[in-house]
N, C-alpha and C positions, 0 to 999 in steps of 0.2 A: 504494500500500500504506500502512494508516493508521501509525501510528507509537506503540508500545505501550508508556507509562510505568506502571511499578509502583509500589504506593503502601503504605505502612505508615501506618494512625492511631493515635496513640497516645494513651492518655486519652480515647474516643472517643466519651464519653457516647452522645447517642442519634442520633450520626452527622450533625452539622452539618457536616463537609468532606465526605465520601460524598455528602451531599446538591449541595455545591457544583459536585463534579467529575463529577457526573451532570450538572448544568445546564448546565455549563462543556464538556462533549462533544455537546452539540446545539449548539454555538455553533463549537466544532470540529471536525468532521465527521476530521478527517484525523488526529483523534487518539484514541487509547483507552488512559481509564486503567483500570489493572487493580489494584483496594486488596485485595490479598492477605491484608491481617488488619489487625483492628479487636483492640485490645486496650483491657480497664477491668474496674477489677474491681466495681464497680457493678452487680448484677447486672438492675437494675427497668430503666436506660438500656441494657443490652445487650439484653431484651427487646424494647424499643422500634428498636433498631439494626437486631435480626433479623428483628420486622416489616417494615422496610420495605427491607431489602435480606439477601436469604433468601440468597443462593448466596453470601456473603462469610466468612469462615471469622471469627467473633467467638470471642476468647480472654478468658476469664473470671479473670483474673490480674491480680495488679500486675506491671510490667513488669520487677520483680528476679527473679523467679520465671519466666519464660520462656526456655527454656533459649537463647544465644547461637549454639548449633550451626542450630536453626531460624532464629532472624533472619536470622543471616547464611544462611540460605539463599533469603533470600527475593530478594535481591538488588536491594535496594531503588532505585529511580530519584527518588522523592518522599516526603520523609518530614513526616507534619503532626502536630501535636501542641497541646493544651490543658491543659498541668500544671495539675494544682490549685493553684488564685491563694490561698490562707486565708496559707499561709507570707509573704505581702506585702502584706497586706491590714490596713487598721485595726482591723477587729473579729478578723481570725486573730493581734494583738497582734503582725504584724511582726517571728515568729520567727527568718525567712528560712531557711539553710541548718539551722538547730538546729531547728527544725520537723518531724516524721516524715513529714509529705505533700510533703518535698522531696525523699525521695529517690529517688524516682522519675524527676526530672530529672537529678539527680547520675548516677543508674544507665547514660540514655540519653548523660552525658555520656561515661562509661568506655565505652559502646560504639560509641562514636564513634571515640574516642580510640583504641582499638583496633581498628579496620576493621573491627567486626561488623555495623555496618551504615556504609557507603557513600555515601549519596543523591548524586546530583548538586545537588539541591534542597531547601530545609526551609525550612517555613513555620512559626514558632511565635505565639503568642496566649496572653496574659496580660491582665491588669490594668495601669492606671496604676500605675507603681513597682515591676514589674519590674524597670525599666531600672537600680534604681536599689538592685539586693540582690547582696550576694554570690552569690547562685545565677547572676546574669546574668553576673557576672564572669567565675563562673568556665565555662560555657556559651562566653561570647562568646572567651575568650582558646581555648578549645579549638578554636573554629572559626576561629580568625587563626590558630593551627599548622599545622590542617589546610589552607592557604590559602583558603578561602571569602570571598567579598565580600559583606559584612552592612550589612544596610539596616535601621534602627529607626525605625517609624512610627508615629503617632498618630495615630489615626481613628475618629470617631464613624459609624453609619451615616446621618444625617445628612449627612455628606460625599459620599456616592453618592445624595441624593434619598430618601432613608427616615427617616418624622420621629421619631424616637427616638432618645433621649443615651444611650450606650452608648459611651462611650471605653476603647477599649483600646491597651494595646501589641503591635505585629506587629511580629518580628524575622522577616526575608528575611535567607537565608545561598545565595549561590549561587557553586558550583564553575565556569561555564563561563565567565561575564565578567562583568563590574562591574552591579550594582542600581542603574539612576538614580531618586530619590526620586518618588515620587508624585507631589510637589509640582510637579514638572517635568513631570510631563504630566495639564497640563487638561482633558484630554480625559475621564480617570476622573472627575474631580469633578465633584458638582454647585453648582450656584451659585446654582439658584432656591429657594425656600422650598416646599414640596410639605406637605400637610394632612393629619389625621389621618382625614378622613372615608371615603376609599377603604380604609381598611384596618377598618371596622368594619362589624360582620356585620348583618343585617337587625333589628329591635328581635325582631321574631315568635322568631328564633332563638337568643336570650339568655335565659336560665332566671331567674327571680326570685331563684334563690339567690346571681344575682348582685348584688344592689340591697342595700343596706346600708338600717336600719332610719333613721327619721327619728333618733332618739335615739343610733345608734351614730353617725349621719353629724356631729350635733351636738358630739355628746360628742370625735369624735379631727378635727373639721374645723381647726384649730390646723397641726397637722404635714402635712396631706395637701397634694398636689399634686393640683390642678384642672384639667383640660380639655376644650376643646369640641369639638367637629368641626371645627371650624374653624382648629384651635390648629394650628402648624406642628411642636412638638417635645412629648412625653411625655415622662419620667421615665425613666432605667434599669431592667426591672422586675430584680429578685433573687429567690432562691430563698425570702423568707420571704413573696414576696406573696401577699394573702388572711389570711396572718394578723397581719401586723402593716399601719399604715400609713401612717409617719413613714421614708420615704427607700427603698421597696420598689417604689417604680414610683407612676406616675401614677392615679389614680381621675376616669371620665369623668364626666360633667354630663350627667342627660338629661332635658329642656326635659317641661314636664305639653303645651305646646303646641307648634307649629314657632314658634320664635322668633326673626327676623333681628336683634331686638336684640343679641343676645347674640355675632351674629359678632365675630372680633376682642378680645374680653374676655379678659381677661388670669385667674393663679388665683384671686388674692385679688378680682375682681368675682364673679368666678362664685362660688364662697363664699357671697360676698351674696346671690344670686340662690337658694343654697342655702337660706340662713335668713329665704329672703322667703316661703319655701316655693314656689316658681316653678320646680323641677326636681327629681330624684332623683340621689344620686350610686350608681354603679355599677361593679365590677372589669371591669377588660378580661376577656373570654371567653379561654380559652387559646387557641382558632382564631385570635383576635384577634390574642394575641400573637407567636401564630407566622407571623402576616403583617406582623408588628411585626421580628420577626426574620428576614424574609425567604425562609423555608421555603417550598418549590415547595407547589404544592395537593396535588399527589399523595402527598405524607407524608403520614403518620397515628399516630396509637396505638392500643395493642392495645386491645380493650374493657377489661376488666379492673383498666385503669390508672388509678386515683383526679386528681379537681383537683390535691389537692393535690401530688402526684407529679409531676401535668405541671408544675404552675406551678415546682416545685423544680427540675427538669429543666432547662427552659426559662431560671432564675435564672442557672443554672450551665452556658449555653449562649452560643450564638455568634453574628454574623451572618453569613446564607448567605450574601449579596448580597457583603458587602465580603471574605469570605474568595474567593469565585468571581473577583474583581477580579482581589485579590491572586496567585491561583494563575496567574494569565493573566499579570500583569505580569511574574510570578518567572520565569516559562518563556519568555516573550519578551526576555526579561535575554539 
């Protein structure tokens, strides 16, 4: 008989954990998780949420606003969540708890604190410097009351084989026994250097609107990040990519010939290679990035849904791959 955990997401944008514990239950056979409700009040990501997973009950609310007699009825076994990272961010000026998109954590933290929800498990996902705001403080001492053993990790995806800088903070809080660190088992991580060239779409399938103008490419090539197929790591992308392109994710190189020069070339040759007129530079395709982010094939978005929508989406997203680890390690805890 398989074994049925219940799952709450909260903050669920357009369902990057959903996506994981779908992947993560073909890998389990013996287990099924059951996510009872997706909560965001974002309404264009819950859209996208309810495209690709129709029978999950998506609440269109911020999480103060959802009455505590429903939570707690859900009787939650796995609680995940992506609080909005702006409150600890350099550009959200590092408001932290004085911030209004904090209180959303603060809220999860009173329902904590008061047994309105329960989890045996909780996976949360932030930004670098989480670890290091009042909100985490007071998060992390409410889950030392509740006795929970909390595990704070640092992880690129990158670290599991996926060439893309994406550092985040993961807090592991688990009731049944002690989190041993990541680091202690080698067997999640990877160690080899893996490329970007498997993760990009056929040239046919890439629309010219993605190619930037020789004169635009000229004009911002100073701040952009460059790479080839061959490059082992891309840039973070964020929700401003496409329109700005000074620290929003990486812009690829694409050769006028096949060119084995160019393996191996770091950003600033390729640059050159740019203003020798010898390639085009070009946006990663959002397909792109969502294999960038580790999204199974069978996700999708609705038609309807603008570039620039995915690409903000997606800024303000996660990765499937190392969250699917992480829920595996938490549960094997």
């Amino acid at each position: 008989m398989a074994l049925e955990i219940s799952v709450l997401e909260l903050f669920s944008g357009m369902g990057g954990y959903h996506s994981a514990l779908t992947e993560l239950s073909k890998e389990l056979p013996d287990v099924h998780f059951n996510v009872k409700a997706a909560v965001d009040v974002n309404e264009v990501t819950n859209r996208v949420y309810k495209h690709n997973f129709q029978t999950t009950q998506v609440i269109s609310k911020a999480i103060e606003s959802v009455p505590n007699g429903f939570l707690k009825g859900l009787n939650v076994d796995l609680l995940v969540m992506s609080p909005p990272c702006q409150p600890f961010t350099r550009l959200g000026l590092k408001r932290d708890t004085g911030d209004s998109r904090c209180r959303g954590l603060q809220h999860v933290v009173q329902c904590l604190n008061r047994k309105v929800i329960a989890p045996k498990w909780i996976l949360l996902e932030n930004v670098k410097g989480f670890e290091e705001s009042e909100a985490f403080e007071e998060y992390n001492k409410c889950l030392a009351d509740l006795g929970y053993d909390v595990t704070v990790e640092f992880l690129h995806p990158f670290n599991f084989g996926v060439p893309n800088a994406r550092l985040r903070c993961y807090v592991l809080a688990s009731l049944s026994s002690n989190i041993p660190p990541i680091s202690d088992n080698q067997s999640l991580l990877s160690v080899s250097d893996c490329k970007i060239g498997p993760y990009l779409s056929e040239t046919a399938d890439v629309g010219d609107h993605h190619f930037l103008s020789p004169e635009a490419a000229k004009k911002y090539l100073p701040v952009m990040d460059v790479v080839s197929r061959e490059s082992t790591h891309c840039m973070c992308f964020t929700k401003s990519y496409g329109r700005y392109y000074e620290g929003t994710g990486s812009l690829f190189f694409q050769p006028n010939i096949c060119d084995d020069d160019i393996d191996g070339l770091k950003s600033t040759q390729l640059k050159e290679l740019v203003l020798e007129g010898r390639g085009k530079l070009r946006l990663f395709s959002d397909s792109e990035v969502l294999k960038l982010h580790s999204f199974p094939d069978w996700f999708s978005f609705p038609d309807d849904v603008t570039r620039k929508q995915k690409y903000k989406m997606l800024g303000n997203g996660l990765n499937v791959l190392v969250v699917k680890t992480l829920i595996a390690h938490l549960l094997k805890s």
